[in-house]
Each structure stands twice: as structure tokens, then as C-alpha cells.
C-alpha positions in Angstrom: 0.0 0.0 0.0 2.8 2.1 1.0 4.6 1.7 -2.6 1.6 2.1 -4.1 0.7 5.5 -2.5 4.8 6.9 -3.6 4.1 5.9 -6.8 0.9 7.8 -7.1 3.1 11.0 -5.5 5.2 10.5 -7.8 3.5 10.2 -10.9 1.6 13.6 -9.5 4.8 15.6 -8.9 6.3 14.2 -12.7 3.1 15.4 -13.9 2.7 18.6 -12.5 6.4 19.3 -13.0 6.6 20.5 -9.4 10.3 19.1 -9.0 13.5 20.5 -10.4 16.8 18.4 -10.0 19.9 20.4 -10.4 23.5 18.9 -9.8 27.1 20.2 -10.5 30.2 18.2 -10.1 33.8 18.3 -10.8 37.4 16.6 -11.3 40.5 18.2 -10.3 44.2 17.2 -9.7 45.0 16.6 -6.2 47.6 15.9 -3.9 47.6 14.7 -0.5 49.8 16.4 2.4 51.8 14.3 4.7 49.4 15.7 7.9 45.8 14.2 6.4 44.9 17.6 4.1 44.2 16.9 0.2 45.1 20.0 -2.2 43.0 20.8 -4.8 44.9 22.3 -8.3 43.8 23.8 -11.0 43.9 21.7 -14.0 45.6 24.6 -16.4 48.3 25.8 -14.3 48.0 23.6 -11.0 47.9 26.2 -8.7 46.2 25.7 -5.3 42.3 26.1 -5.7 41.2 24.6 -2.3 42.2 22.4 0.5 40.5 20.0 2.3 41.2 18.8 5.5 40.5 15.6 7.1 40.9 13.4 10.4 42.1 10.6 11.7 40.8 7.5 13.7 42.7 7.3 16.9 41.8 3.9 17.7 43.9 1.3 19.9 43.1 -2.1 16.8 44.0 -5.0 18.4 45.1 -6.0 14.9 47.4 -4.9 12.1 44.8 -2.6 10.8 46.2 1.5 10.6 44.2 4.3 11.4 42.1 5.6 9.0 41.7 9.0 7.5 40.4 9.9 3.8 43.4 11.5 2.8 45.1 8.0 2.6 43.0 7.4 -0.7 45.0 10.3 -2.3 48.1 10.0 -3.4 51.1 12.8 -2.6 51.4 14.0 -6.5 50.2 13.6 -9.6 46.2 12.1 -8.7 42.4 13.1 -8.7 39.6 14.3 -6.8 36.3 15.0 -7.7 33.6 17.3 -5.9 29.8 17.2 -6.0 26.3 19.0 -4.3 23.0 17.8 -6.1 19.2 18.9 -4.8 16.0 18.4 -5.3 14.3 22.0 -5.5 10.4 22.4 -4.9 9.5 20.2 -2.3 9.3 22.9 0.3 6.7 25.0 -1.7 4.9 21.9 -2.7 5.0 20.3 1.0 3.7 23.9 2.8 0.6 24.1 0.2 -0.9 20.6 1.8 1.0 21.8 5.3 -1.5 24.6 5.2 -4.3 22.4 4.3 -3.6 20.6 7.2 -2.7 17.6 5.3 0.4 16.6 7.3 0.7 13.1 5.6 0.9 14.7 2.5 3.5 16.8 3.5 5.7 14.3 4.8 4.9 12.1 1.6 6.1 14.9 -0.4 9.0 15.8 1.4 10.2 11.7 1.8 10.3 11.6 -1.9 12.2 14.2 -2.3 14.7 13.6 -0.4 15.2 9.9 -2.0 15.0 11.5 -5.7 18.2 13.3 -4.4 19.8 10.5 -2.9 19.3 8.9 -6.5 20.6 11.9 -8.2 23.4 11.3 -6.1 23.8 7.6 -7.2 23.2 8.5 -11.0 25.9 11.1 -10.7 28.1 9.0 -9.1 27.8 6.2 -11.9 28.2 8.9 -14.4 31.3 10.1 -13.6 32.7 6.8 -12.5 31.8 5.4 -16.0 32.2 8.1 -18.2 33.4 11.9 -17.1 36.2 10.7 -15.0 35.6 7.0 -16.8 37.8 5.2 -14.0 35.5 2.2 -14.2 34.4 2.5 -17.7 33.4 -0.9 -18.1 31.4 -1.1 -14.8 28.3 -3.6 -15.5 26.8 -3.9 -12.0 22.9 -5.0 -11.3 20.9 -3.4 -9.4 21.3 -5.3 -5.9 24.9 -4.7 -6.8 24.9 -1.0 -6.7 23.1 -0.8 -3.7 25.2 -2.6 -2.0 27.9 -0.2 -3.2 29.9 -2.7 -4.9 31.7 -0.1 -7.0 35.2 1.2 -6.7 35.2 4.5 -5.3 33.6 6.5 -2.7 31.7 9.8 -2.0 31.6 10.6 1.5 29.6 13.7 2.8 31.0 16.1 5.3 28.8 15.7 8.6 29.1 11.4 8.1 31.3 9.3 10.1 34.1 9.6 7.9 34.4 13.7 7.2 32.5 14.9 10.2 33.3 18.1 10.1 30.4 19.9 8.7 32.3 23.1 7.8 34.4 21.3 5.2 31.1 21.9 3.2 32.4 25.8 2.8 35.3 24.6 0.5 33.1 22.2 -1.5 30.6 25.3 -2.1 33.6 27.3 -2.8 35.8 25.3 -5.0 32.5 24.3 -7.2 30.6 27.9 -7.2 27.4 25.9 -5.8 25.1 28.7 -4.7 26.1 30.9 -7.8 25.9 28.3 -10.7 22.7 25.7 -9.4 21.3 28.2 -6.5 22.0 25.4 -3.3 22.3 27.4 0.0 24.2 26.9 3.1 22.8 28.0 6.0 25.2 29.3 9.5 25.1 25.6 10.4 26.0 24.6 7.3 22.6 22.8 6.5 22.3 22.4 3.2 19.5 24.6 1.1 17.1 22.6 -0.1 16.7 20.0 2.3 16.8 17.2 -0.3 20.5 17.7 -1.2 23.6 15.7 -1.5 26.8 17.0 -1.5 30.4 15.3 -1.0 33.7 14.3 -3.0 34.8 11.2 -4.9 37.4 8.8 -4.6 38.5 6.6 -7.0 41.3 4.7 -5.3 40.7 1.1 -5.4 41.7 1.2 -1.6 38.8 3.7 -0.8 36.4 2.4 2.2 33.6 4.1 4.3 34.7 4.2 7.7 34.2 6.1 10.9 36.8 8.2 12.6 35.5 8.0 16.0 36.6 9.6 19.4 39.9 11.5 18.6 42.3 13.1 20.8 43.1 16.9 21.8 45.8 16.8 19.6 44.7 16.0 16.8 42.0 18.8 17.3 45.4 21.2 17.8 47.2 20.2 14.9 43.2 20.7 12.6 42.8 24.1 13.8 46.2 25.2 13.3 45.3 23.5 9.5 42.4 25.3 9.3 43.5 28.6 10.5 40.5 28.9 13.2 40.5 28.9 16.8 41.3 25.7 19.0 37.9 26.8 20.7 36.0 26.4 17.3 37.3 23.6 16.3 35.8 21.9 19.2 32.6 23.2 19.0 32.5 21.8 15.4 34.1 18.3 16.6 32.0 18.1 20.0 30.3 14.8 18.7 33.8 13.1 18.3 35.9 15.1 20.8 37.6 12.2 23.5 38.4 14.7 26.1 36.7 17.2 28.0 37.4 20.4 26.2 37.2 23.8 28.1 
């Protein structure tokens, strides 16, 4: 009943044209820095465009496994990154018309769907590029139960998930891709992303390249990201307070 009900959403919102997907995306050389950053270049002359910085588990393995951190899937000259935000734009206006009809199911329906058309944006991108635009894995020939179970090489981790959880890092993406100018996503002061069915993140292509989570981490690693970031120890903290492993001041 439940699919059934989508499916009639759906087929409303294709007919009406009430949704508008827009996406941008794209592939620059990189380089990673020996303390976890990854610098962007610009293709034409490779001077620096952005850096990203990232973190590192600090986890006592009780096996031969290292520590973690994204940067490790980059290598220190001569390789690629790639950069992506995607959204589904409508769904607000749509939602608040039935909102104000007191139709909360509706609403929520509305606002559901939209959100997994951007998820499958994301995915659609993501096979896109892989396949063609950077064409890593031009040959790919995945099913369907393959591909959700991610069984493709590369990754695109978001910044606020377990492996990039600083949310701020979304700044650089936004800057280095001209989001809000060239497909009109927003970022609010708390970096929530503008529409609310949005995807944004990078791409790996390294073979290597897993999801993971960094986990607690240790006041010095939060020293040695500020000083990277050129902010205060102070807000670094409040930015890492989900992962922090000490008490901070």
C-alpha cells in the first residue's frame, strides 16, 4: 500500500512538474599532504584552488589494521579528486501548500520523496562520472542489488558522516564548485544544506577507498586541525564536539 501511495506522489509531482533536480560536479588534480589535508589544483596551471582537510581514527586495533583518514586514498602527487552538491528544488513549496491544508501526511509524503530523488541523483551522478566523465571504471556492468550494496570502486563521502564529520568542510566544496552561484543550493550558519533534499560530497576513485568512521579523537589531533584550518582551537571543538575524547574547556 505504501509503494503504491509513492508511486501515485510521484507520478503527481512528474506530472505537475513541481520538481527540479539540479547537480554540478567536478574533477581536479590533487595531492595529499603528509598531515591528512588533500590540495586541490587547477587543471591549467596547478595552482592551489582549495584544501580539504580531514581526520584521523585514533583507535587502539587490536590487529594490524592502521588508522584511517580519507586522505590515505589520495596519493602525494600527480592524482584526482572529484567534488559534488546535487538537490531536489520544490518540495518545500509543494510540501507547505498541503501543510496549510492541514494535510500533514501529505507533506511528509512529499518531502520523503524528495529527499530519496536526491539520494538517486546522487547515485546517478556518481555512476556517471565513474563510467564516463572521469571513466575510471568505464566498463562497470553492476545489477541493481549490486549497486546498492555499493559494490563499485570509489567512494563519495559527505562532510557531517562518520568519515568527514566536520560539517564546515562543506564551505570549500561550495567554494571550489561555485554551488550557490551556478545551481542556487544554500548553506545555512550551520551549514545545513538549502534545499533540504540535497547531496553534497567528494569522490574517490582509489581502489583502496572504504567508508569508515573516525571516532573519538584526541586533543591533539584537534590542535594540529585548527592550526590546519586557521581557526581557533575553541572552534574547532565546537565543530568536533560529537567526536571530541576529552573534555574540552
Amino acid at each position: 500500500k505504501l509503494f503504491n501511495e509513492a508511486q501515485e506522489w510521484l507520478d503527481k509531482i512528474i506530472a505537475d512538474k513541481r520538481f527540479t533536480a539540479k547537480a554540478i560536479f567536478g574533477l581536479f588534480p590533487a595531492a595529499a599532504t603528509e598531515n591528512d589535508s588533500v590540495i586541490v589544483q587547477d587543471p591549467s596551471d596547478q595552482h592551489e584552488l582549495a584544501r580539504f582537510h580531514f581526520l584521523r581514527q585514533q583507535q587502539n586495533k587490536k590487529d594490524s589494521r592502521h588508522n584511517l583518514c580519507l586522505a590515505d586514498f589520495v596519493a602525494g602527487e600527480e592524482d584526482y579528486i572529484g567534488a559534488f552538491a546535487v538537490a531536489i528544488f520544490g518540495a518545500e513549496a509543494m510540501a507547505a501548500e498541503y501543510a496549510e491544508q492541514h494535510d500533514d501526511y501529505a507533506a511528509i509524503m512529499i518531502k520523503v520523496l524528495a529527499d530519496r530523488l536526491a539520494e538517486a541523483l546522487a547515485e546517478k551522478l556518481h555512476y556517471d562520472v565513474r563510467s564516463r566523465y572521469w571513466g575510471y571504471a568505464a566498463d562497470e556492468a553492476l545489477d541493481h542489488q549490486a549497486l546498492l550494496k555499493e559494490q563499485y570502486q570509489g567512494i563519495r563521502p559527505a562532510a557531517g558522516y562518520p568519515a568527514c564529520p566536520d560539517h564546515t568542510e562543506k564551505a570549500t566544496l561550495w567554494q571550489l564548485l561555485d554551488v550557490e552561484q551556478r545551481i542556487g543550493m544554500q548553506l545555512t550558519e550551520s551549514f545545513a544544506m538549502l534545499p533540504a533534499a540535497a547531496v553534497s560530497g567528494l569522490y574517490f576513485a582509489n581502489p583502496e577507498a572504504q567508508y569508515f568512521t573516525v571516532g573519538k579523537i584526541n586533543r591533539d589531533q584537534v590542535v594540529d586541525y585548527a592550526e590546519r584550518k586557521g581557526i581557533a582551537l575553541e572552534e574547532a571543538e565546537r565543530w568536533l564536539a560529537p567526536i571530541i575524547g576529552y573534555e574540552a574547556a
